[in-house]
C-alpha positions as CSV (number, residue, x, y, z in Angstrom):
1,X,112.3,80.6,119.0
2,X,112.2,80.8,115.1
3,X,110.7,84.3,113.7
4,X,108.3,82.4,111.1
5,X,104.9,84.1,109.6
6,X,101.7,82.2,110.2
7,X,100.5,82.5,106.8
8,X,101.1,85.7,103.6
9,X,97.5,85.9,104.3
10,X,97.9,86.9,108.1
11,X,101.1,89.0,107.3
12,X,98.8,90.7,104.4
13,X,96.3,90.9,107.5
14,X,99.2,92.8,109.7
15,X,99.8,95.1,107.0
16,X,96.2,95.8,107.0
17,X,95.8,96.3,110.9
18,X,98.6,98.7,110.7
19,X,97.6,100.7,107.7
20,X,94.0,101.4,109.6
21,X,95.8,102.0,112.9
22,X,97.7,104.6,111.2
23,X,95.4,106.3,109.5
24,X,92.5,106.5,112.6
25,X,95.9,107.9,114.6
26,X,96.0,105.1,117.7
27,X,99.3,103.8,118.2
28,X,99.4,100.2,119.3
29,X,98.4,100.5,123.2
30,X,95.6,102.6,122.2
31,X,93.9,100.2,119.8
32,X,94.8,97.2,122.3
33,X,93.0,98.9,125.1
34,X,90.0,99.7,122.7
35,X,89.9,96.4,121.3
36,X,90.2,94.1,124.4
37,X,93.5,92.8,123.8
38,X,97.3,92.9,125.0
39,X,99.9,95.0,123.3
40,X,101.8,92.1,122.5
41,X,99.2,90.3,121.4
42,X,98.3,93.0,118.6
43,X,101.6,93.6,117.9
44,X,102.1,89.7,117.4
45,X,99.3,90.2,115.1
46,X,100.3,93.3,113.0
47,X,103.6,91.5,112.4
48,X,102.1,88.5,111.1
49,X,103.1,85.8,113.8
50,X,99.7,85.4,115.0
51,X,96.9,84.3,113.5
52,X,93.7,86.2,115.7
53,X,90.5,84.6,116.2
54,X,87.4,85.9,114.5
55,X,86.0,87.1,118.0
56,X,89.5,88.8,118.3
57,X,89.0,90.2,114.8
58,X,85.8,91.1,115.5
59,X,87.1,93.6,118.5
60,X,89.6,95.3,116.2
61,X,87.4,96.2,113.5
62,X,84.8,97.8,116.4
63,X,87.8,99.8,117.7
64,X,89.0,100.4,114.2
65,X,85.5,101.5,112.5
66,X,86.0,99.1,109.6
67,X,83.9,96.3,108.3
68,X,84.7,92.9,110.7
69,X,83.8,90.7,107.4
70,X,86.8,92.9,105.3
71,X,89.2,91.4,108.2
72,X,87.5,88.1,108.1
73,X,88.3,88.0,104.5
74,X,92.3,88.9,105.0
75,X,92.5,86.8,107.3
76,X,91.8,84.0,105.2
77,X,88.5,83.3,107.7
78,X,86.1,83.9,104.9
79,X,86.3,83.8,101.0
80,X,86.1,87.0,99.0
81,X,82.0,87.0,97.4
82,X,82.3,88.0,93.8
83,X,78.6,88.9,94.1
84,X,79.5,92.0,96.4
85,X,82.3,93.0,94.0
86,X,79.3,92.3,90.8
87,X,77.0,94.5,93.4
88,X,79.2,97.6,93.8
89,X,80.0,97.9,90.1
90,X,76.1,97.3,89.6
91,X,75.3,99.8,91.7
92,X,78.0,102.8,90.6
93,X,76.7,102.1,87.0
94,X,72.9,102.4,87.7
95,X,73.4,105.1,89.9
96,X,71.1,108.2,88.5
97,X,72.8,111.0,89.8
98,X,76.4,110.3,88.1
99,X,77.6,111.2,84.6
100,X,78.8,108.7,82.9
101,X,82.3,110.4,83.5
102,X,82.0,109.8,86.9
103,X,80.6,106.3,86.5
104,X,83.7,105.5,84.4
105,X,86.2,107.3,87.0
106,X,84.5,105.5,90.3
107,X,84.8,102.0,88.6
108,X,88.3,102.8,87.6
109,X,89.0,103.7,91.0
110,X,87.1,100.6,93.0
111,X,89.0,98.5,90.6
112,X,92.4,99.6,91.5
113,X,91.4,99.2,95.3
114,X,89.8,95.7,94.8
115,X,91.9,94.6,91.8
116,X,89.3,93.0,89.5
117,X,88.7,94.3,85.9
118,X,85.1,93.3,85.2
119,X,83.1,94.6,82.0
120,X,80.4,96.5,83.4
């Protein structure tokens, strides 16, 4: 049986599963029994040689605590919405109760997470 990755976007997708695994401290039977799904299955998953359903998805990101449309996204399911990226920088640079230091460091900071470089 050849060792092939579904897709970059799925191994990107693995990397991601294991990343939040790590940091909310559940190893891999943990999160499997919280999510619903085999050990195998989610460790097929975070090594990127399966591609999970969006129901599937949706059950890790409840068990994780992360945003189900973030995975969907990853996962190639659904397309990144430049309007939420032109929302968040909207909203850090009308935001009242920040100096305009702070403005400057939080945009500086949500771009090197979402890797855009928009004027704002």
């Amino acid at each position: 049986m050849a060792n092939l990755k579904v897709t970059s976007a799925v191994g990107t997708l693995g990397d991601y599963l294991r990343d939040q695994r790590r940091q909310a401290q559940l190893s891999l039977r943990q999160l499997a029994e919280q999510a619903g799904v085999s050990n195998p299955y989610l460790s097929q998953i975070e090594r990127g040689l399966r591609k999970p359903s969006a129901e599937v998805l949706q059950q890790i990101a409840k068990a994780l605590r992360v945003s189900a449309e973030s995975l969907y996204i990853r996962a190639g399911i659904l397309e990144a919405d430049e309007s939420s990226t032109r929302a968040v920088q909207d909203a850090i640079a009308t935001d009242p109760l920040l100096t305009q230091r702070q403005r400057n460091a939080l945009l500086d900071i949500y771009h090197s997470f979402v890797g855009s470089e928009t004027d704002t």
